[in-house]
N, C-alpha and C positions, 0 to 999 in steps of 0.2 A: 283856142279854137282848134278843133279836130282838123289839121291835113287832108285830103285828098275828096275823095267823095264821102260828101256828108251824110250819107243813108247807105254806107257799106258796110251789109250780116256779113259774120264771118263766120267759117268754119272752123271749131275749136278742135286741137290735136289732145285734149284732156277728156274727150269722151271716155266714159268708164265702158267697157264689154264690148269691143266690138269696133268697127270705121262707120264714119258718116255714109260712106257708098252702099252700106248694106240698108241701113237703117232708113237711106230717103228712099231706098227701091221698095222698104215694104210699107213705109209708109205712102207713097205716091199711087201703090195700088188700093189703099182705103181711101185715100183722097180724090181716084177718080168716080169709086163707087157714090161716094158723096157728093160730088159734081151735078148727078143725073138728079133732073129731074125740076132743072133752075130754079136749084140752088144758091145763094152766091157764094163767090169766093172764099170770103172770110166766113162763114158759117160752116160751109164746108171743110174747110181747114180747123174748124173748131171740133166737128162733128169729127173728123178723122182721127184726132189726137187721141177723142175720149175714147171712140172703139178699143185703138190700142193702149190705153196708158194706164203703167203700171211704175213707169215713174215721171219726175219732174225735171224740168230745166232749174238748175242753182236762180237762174235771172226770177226766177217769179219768186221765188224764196226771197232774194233784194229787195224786189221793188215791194210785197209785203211788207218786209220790214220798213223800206224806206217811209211808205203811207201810213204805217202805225206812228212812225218817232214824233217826238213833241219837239223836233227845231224844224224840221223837214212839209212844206207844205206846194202840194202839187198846184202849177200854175192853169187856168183852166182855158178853155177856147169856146169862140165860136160857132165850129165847121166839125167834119168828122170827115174821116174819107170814104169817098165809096170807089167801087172799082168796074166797070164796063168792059163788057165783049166786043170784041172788033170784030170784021166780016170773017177775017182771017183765020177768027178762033184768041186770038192775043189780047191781052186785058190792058186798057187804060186805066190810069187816076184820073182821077174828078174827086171835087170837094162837092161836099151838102151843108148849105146853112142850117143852123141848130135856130130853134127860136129862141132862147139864152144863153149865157156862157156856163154852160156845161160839158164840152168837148174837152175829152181827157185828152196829156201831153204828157211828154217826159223831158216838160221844164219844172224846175223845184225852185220856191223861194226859200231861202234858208235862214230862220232868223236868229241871230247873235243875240242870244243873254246877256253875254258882257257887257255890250254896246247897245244893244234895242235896235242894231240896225240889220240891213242883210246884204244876201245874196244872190246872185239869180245863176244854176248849174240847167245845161243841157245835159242830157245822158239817155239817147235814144238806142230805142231796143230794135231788137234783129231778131227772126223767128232763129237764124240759124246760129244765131250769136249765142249759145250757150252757157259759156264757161266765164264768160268776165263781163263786163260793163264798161260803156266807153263815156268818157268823161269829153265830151265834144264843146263846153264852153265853162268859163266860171269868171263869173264879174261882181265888179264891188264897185260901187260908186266913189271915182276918185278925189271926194272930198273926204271920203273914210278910208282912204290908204295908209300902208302902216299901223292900222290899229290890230291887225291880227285877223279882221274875220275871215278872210282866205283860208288862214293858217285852220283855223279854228271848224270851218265848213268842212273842209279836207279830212281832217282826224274826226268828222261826225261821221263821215261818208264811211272812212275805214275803217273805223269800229263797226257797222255796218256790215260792208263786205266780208271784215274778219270774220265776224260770225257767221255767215254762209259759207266761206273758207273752212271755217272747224267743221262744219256740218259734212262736207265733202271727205273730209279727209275721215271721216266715224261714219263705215259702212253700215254701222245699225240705226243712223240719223233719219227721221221722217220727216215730210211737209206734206201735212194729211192723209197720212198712208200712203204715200208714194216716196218712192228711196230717188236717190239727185243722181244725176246723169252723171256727172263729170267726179274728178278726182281733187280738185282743188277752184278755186276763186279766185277772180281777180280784176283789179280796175284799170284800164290802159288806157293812153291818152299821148298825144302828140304834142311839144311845147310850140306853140304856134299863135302870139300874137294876134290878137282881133280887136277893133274898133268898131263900132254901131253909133250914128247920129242919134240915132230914136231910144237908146237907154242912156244917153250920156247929156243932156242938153237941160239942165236941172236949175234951176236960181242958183245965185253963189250962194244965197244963207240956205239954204236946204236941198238936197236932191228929190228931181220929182219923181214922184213914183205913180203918178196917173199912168204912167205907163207900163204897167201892170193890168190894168185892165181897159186899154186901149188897145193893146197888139191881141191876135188870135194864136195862142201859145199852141194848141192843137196841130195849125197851119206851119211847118218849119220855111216855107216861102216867105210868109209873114213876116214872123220874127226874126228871120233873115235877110229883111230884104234890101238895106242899104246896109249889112254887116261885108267889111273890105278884112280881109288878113295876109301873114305874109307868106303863105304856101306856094304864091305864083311868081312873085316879085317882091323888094323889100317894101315894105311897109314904111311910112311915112314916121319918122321919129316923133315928130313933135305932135301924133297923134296916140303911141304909145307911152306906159313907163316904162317898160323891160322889151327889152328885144331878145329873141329868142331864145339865145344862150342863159341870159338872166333869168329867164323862166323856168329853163331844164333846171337851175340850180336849187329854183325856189321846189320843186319835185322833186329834188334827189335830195334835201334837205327833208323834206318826208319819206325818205327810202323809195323810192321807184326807181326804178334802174332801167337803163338802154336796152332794147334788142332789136336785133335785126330781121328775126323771121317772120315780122308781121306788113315787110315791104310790098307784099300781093298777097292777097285771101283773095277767098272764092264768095262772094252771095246770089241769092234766088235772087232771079232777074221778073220780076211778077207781071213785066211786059209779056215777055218771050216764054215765059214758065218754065225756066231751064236755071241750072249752078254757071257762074260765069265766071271766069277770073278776070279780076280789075285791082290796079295799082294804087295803095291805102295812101301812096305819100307821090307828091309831087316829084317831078322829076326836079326842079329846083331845090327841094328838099334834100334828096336823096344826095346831089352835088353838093349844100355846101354842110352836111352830114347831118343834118336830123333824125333822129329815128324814134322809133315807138317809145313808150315808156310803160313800164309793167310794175304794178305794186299787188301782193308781197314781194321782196324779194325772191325769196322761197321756191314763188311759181317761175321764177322766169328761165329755169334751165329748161323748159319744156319749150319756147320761144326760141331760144340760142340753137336748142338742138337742131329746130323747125330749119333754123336759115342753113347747116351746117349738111 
């Protein structure tokens, strides 16, 4: 489970041409223009892009891909969000029920060929999250442990990535006529133990999986909402198998490697409609040394440099 705050965009240092500070000042002046005329929010933020865009975020490039593959299949919701104006001008969340489950998420079930069974990977987006992909949850039902599908979900994901990775690095690389923001790819993730009653409570001859279309995968409240991990405090053993360190290992066994410059990013704060800076990892964390973790390796001198 992803460390710290769990809806933290982040500001990527791989932007290609230029700083984020320039880039939101000229973007914020199309985005006010679009505002007028109540508008909402997210339409307006749609409507701003297209004025100006002449390229893309690597992230839309992923999750295309992701929604094309034949093991990769997005989990769906109830709800969608909407956003509200305060007196004060500052925008609330509020959910909207759907009259079906067709509320998009960026939960994926992942299913194992080998085995016929799955997955279930969080991996939510950031407007400002550019450059990589955060890997915020991956579970396997613990009567299929040890058979590999972790293993196996992991290297689908990075084949994935890798290919938007090469895309980046081949300045003449398109996604629809539009050239990728950033200089390279990349998937990060925090090794951080989690537990959920509601994904885990299965018969012993089979794991159930009604609970897939029980929870509102759209709503991360939802799907979150008796999930405990050990970012704040140690985690209950005998509700885990690996405790943290076992976990870093099982990801650097996939080549992800430690860095430290990803301990505070900055994201849009869609209350306050301002860049904030907030702390990716717990302060418990941070003591008894967990840190981010970056795959390719390749990317992560751009990370190390960040903390340095």
């Amino acid at each position: 489970m992803g460390d710290g705050p769990l809806q933290a965009g982040l500001i990527s240092p791989m932007l290609r041409n230029g700083s984020f500070d320039d880039a939101w000042r000229e973007f914020s002046g199309y985005l006010t223009s679009c505002t007028r005329g109540g508008v909402t929010r997210d339409s307006a933020i749609n409507a701003a892009m297209s004025a100006k865009r002449t390229s893309c975020c690597p992230t839309e490039v992923f999750y295309s891909l992701l929604n094309q593959s034949g093991c990769f299949t997005m989990l769906l919701g109830t709800s969608e969000t909407s956003w509200y104006t305060n007196p004060d001008g500052s925008m609330r969340e509020g959910r909207t029920r759907l009259p079906g489950r067709t509320g998009k998420s960026f939960c994926y079930r992942f299913d194992d060929e080998k085995t016929g069974n799955f997955a279930v990977l969080s991996l939510p987006h950031h407007r400002e999250h550019c450059c990589r992909t955060h890997i915020q949850n991956l579970w396997v039902d613990e009567k299929w442990e040890r058979l590999g599908i972790a293993t196996r979900a992991m290297k689908a994901l990075q084949k994935i990535a890798g290919q938007v990775d090469e895309m980046c690095a081949d300045e003449t690389s398109r996604h629809k006529e539009l050239t990728l923001q950033c200089e390279g790819y990349s998937l990060w993730l925090a090794p951080n133990p989690f537990w959920t009653q509601r994904w885990s409570d299965g018969k012993e001859d089979s794991p159930r999986e009604s609970f897939l279309t029980e929870i509102d995968w759209a709503n991360p409240s939802d799907f979150e909402k008796d999930m405990v991990d050990d970012g704040e405090e140690i985690l209950d053993p005998d509700l885990t198998r690996m405790d943290w360190k076992q976990l870093r290992e099982f990801y650097r066994r996939l080549d992800f490697v430690e860095v430290g410059g990803l301990n505070y990013v900055e994201e849009w704060n869609e209350q306050y409609l301002r860049v904030v800076r907030v702390p990716l990892l717990y302060p418990r964390s941070l003591k008894i040394g967990r840190r981010v973790m970056i795959w390719p390796p390749t990317n992560a001198d751009t990370y190390i440099k960040e903390e340095e």
